[in-house]
N, C-alpha and C positions, 0 to 999 in steps of 0.2 A: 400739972400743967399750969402755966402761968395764963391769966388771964388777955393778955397780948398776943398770947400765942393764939388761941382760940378765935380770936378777932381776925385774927387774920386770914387765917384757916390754913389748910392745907396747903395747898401752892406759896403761901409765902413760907410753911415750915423749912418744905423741901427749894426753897429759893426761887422760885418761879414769877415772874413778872410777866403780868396776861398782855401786856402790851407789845412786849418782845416778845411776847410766846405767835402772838396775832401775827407780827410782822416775819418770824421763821416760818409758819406756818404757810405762809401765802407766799415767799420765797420756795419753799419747797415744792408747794403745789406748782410753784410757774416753773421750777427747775422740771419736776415729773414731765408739767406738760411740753417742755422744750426740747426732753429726751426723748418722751413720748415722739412729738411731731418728725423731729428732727436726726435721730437715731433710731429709736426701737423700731417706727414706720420702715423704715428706708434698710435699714437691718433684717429686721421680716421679710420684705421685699426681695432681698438681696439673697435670702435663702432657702426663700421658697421657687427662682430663677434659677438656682443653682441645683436645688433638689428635682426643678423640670428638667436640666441640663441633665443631672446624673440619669433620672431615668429614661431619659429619653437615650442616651448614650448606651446605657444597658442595654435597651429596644432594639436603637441600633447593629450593638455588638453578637446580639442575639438574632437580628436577622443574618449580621455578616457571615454568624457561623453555620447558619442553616443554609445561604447561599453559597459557601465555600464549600459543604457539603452537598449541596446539589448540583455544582460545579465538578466538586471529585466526581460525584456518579457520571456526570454528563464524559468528562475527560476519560473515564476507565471503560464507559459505551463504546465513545470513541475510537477508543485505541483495540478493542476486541474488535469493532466491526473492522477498523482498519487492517487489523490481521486477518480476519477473513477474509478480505477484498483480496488481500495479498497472496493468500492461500490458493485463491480459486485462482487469479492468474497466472500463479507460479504453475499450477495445475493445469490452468488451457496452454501454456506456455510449455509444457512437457509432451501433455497430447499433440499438439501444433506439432515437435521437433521429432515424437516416433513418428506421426503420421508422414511429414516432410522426410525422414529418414529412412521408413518405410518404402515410400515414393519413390526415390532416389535407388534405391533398393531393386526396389525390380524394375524401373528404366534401366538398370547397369544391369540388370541381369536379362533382358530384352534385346540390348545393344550386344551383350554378348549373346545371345543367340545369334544374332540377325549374323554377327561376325564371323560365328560359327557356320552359320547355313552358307554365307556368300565363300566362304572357307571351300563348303565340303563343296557348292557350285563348282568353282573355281575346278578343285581336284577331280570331279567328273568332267569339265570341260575338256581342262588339260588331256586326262586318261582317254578321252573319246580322238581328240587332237590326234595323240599318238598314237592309237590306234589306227586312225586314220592315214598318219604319217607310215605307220610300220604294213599297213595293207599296199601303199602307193607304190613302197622301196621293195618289199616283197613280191609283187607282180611285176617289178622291173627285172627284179633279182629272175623269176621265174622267167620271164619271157628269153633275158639273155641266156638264161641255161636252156632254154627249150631253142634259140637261135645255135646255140653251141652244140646241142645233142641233134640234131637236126641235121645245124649247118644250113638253113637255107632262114632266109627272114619271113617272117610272117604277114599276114594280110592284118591290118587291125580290127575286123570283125572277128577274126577268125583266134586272135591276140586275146580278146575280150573274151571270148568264149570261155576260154583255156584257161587262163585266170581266175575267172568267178569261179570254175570248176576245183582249180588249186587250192583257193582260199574257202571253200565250203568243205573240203578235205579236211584241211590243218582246223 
């Protein structure tokens, strides 16, 4: 090694000049701190907002789906009770139509009695009628044969007599 070289030391072997070493130096510390302030701050920032967003959006999606599921339950509650409700008054709505058909039922079978007895009235009326009719023509009938076997008219006390007599006969 040469005696200049020594002298000078190390940084002039490898080329170094402490004066531009000084002023890169302090260029870079102010670039650091510029991207420090002005990007890495603001970039941090920007991703630590983002990673509150994701998990907060997780939070969220994870309530939606527990809500969506107790949404199904509530909707399938729902819809069971509502077929029951259905059920029972499809049910009073059967009971209702034998009961009312029931009803209906023996009213028509009441009304045909009643039609029958005023029936069977009617045919005792009638039969008593003619009876009555057939005793009246029958004692006419009797009296002109007893006028014709006779040959003389009768008294009407004595007419009556003879008749009720005839007719407790027959």
């Amino acid at each position: 090694m040469t005696p200049e070289v020594e002298s000078a030391g190390i940084a002039a072997t490898l080329g170094l000049n402490y004066k531009l070493f000084l002023a890169q130096l302090v260029n870079f510390g102010l670039i650091v701190l510029v991207i420090w302030k002005f990007v890495y701050g603001p970039l941090i920032k920007a991703m630590d907002e983002r990673t509150s967003k994701i998990d907060q959006g997780l939070k969220d999606a994870a309530e939606a789906k527990s809500m969506l599921a107790n949404t199904e339950a509530e909707r399938e509650k729902v819809i069971t009770e509502s077929r029951l409700k259905a059920k029972e008054i499809i049910e009073a709505a059967e009971t209702d139509g034998k009961k009312r058909q029931d009803e209906m039922v023996s009213r028509a079978k009441a009304e045909v009695e009643r039609v029958v007895a005023e029936g069977k009235q009617r045919l005792r009326d009638q039969e008593t009628a003619m009876i009555e009719e057939a005793k009246s023509e029958l004692s006419e009938l009797v009296l002109k044969a007893t006028e014709k076997v006779t040959g003389e008219k009768m008294d009407p006390s004595k007419d009556g007599e003879l008749v009720k007599k005839a007719l407790e006969n027959v």
